[in-house]
C-alpha positions in Angstrom: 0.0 0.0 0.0 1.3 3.7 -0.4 0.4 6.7 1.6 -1.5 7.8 -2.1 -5.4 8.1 -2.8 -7.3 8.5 -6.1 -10.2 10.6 -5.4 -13.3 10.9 -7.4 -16.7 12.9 -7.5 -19.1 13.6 -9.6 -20.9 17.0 -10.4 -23.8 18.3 -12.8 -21.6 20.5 -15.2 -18.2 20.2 -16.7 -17.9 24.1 -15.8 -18.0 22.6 -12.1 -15.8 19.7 -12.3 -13.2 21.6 -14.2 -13.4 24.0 -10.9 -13.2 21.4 -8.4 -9.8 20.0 -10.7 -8.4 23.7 -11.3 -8.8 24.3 -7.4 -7.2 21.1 -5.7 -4.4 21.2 -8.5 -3.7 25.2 -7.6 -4.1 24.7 -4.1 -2.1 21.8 -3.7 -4.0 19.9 -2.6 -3.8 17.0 -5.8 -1.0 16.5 -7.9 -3.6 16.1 -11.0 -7.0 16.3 -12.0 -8.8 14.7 -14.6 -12.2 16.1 -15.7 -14.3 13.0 -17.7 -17.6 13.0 -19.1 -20.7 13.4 -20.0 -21.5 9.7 -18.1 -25.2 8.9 -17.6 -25.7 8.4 -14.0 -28.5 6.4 -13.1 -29.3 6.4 -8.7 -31.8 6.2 -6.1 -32.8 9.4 -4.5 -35.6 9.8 -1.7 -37.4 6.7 -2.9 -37.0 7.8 -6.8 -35.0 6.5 -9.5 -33.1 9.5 -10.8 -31.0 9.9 -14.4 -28.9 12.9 -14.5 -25.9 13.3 -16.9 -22.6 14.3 -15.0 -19.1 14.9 -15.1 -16.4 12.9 -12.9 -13.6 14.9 -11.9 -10.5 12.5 -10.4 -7.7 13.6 -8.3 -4.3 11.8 -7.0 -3.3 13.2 -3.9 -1.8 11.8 -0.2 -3.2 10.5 2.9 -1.6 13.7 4.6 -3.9 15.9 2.4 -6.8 13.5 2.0 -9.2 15.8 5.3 -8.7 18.5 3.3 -9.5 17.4 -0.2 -12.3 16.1 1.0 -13.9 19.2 2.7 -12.7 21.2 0.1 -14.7 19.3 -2.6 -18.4 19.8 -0.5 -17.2 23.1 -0.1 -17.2 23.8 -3.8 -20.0 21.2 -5.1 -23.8 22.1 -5.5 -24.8 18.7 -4.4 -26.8 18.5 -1.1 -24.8 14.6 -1.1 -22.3 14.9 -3.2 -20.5 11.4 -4.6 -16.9 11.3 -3.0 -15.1 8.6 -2.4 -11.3 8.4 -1.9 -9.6 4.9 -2.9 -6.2 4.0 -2.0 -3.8 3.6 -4.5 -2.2 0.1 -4.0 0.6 -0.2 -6.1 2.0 2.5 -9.0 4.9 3.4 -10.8 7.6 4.6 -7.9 8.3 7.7 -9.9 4.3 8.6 -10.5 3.9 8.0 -6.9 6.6 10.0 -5.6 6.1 13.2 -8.6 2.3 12.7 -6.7 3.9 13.1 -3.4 6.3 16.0 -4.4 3.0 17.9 -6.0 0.7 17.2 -3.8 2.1 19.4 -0.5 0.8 22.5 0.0 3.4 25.1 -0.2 4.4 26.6 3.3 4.2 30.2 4.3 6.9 32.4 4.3 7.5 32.6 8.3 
């Protein structure tokens, strides 16, 4: 296992995934984002089957970072439960995992 996580969400608009990506990339927060879509989601909401078409947006960050990509997603999605769901990355290339790493550390203030 590494100390790396592959985080995904979906959102309503590409406009909105391509903001959650551009945020956790220029804060730090994810070494990369990856906007994909349209998908056809098809889920149960209150009792109804609901079809909605959606884009994924798919971050690699670290464990160290992982509380605050989280929050920082429902901060910026419209979604009163918005999909996220943060998998652990097993097993990677060494120098993917450790470019993830370097990218993925917010940068510390000036003191």
């Amino acid at each position: 296992m590494t100390d790396c996580y592959q985080v995904i969400t979906s959102i309503d608009s590409e406009a909105a995934a391509t903001r959650v990506a551009d945020t956790l990339v220029t804060e730090r927060l994810a070494a990369c984002a990856q906007v994909l879509g349209p998908v056809s989601s098809v889920y149960r909401w209150h009792g109804t089957i609901e079809r909605a078409t959606e884009w994924l947006c798919t971050a690699k960050t670290t464990g160290a970072v992982l509380p605050a990509v989280l929050e920082r997603i429902r901060a910026l999605h419209s979604y009163q439960q918005p999909e996220i769901v943060a998998t652990p990355i097993a097993a990677g290339d060494p120098g993917y995992l450790d470019w993830v790493r370097l990218e993925a550390t917010p940068l510390q203030e000036d003191r």
